[in-house]
Backbone as JSON, one array per atom type, in Angstrom:
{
  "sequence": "XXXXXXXXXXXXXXXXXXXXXXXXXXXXXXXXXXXXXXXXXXXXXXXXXXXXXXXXXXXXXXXXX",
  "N": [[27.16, -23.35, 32.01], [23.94, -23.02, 33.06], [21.06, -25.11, 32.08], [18.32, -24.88, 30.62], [14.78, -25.28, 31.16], [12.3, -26.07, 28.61], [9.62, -25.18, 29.04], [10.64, -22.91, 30.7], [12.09, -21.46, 29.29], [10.08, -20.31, 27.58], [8.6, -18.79, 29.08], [10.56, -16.71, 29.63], [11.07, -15.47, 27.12], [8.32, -14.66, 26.78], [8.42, -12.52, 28.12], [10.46, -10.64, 28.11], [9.29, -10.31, 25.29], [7.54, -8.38, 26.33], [8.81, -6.45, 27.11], [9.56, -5.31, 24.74], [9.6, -1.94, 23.49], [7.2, -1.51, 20.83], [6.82, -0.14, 17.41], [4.78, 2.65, 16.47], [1.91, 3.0, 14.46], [2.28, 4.88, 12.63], [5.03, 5.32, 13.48], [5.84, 3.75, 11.97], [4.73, 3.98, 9.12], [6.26, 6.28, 8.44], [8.81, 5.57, 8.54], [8.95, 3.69, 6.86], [8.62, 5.37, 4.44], [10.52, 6.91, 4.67], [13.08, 5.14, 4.06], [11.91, 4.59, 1.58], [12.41, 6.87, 0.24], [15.16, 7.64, 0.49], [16.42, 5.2, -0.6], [15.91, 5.58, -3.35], [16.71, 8.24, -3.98], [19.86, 7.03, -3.52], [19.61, 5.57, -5.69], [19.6, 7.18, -8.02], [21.91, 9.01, -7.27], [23.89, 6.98, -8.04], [23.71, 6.24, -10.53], [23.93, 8.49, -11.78], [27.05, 8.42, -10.44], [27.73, 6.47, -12.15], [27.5, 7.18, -14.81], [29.13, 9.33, -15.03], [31.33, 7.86, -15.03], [31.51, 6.29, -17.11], [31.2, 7.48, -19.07], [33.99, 9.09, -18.65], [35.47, 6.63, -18.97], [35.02, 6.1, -21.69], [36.21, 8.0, -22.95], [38.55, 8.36, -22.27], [39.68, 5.91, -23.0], [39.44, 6.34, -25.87], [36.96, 5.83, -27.75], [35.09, 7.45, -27.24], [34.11, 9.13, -29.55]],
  "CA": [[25.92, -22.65, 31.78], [22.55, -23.28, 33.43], [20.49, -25.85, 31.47], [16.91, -24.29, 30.89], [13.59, -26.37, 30.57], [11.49, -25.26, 27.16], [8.49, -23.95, 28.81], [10.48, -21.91, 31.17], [12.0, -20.89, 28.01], [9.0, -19.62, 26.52], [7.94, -17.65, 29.63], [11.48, -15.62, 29.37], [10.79, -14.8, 26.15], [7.29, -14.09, 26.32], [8.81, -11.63, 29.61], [11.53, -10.03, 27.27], [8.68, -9.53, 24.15], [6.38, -7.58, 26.95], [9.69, -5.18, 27.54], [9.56, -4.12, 23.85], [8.59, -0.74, 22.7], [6.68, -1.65, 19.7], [6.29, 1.28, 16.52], [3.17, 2.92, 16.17], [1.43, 2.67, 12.85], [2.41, 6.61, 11.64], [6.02, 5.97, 13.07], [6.46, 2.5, 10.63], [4.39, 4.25, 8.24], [6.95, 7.12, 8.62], [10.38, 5.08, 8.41], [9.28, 2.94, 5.68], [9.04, 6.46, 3.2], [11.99, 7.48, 4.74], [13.94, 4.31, 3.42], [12.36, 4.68, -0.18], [13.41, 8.47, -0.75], [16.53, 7.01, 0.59], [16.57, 4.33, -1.54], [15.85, 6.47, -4.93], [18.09, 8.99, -3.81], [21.06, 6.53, -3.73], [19.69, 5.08, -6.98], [19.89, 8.33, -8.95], [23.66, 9.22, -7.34], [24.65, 5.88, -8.27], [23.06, 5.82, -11.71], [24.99, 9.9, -12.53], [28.42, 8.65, -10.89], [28.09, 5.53, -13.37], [27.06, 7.9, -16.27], [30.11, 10.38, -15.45], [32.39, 6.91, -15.25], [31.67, 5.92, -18.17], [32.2, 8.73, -20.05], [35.42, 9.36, -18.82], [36.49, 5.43, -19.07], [35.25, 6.06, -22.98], [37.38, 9.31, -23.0], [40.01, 7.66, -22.26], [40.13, 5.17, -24.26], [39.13, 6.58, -27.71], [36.08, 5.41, -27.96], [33.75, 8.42, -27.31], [33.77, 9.38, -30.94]],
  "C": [[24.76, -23.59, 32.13], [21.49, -23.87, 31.85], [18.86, -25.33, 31.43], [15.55, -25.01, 30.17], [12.92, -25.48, 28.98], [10.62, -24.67, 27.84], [9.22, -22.66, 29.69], [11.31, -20.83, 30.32], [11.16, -19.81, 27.81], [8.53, -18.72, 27.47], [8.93, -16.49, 29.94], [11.36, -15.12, 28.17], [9.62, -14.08, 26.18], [7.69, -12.44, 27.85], [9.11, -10.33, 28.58], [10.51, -9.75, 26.07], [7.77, -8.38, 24.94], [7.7, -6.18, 27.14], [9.72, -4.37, 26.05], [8.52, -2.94, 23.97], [8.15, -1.32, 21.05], [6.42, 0.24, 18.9], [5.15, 1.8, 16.65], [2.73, 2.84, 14.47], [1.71, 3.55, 12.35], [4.25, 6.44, 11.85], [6.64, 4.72, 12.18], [6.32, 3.09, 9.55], [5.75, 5.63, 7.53], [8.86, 7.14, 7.95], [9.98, 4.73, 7.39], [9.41, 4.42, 4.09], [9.82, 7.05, 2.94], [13.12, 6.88, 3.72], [13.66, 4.39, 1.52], [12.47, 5.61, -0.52], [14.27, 7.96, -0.44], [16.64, 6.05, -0.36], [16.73, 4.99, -3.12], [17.18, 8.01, -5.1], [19.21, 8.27, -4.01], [20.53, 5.66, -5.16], [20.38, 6.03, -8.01], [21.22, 8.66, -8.36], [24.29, 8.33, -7.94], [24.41, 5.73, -10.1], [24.21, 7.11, -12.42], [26.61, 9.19, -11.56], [28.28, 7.7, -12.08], [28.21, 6.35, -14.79], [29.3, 8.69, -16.32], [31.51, 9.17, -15.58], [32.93, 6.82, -16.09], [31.6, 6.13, -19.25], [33.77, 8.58, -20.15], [36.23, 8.04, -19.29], [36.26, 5.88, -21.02], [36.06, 7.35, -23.69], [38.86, 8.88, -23.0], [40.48, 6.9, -22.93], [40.01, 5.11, -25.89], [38.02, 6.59, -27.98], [35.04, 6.66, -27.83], [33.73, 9.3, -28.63], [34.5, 10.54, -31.07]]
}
């Protein structure tokens, strides 16, 4: 493999950051509300299976009175 100086380094990168598509500000603004209903959504499933768990583990074992 080809040995590559630092600056010509830095002008393949700065090449390769000009090829991104960057977000726009509505579609970051967009994803990030996506991820926290997603996020709260898998809180609350995760929160009722634990509930219905741990019922049944205290069902099972006597313990639910």
């Amino acid at each position: 493999m080809a040995k590559t100086s630092p600056f010509e380094f830095i002008q393949q990168v700065r090449r390769e950051t000009a090829k991104v598509t960057w977000p726009t500000r509505n579609e970051t603004a967009v994803t990030t509300l996506m991820v926290f209903i997603m996020v709260a959504l898998a809180s609350v499933f995760f929160a009722v299976v634990d509930m219905v768990l741990q019922f049944g583990v205290k069902y099972l074992l006597g313990a639910g009175g």
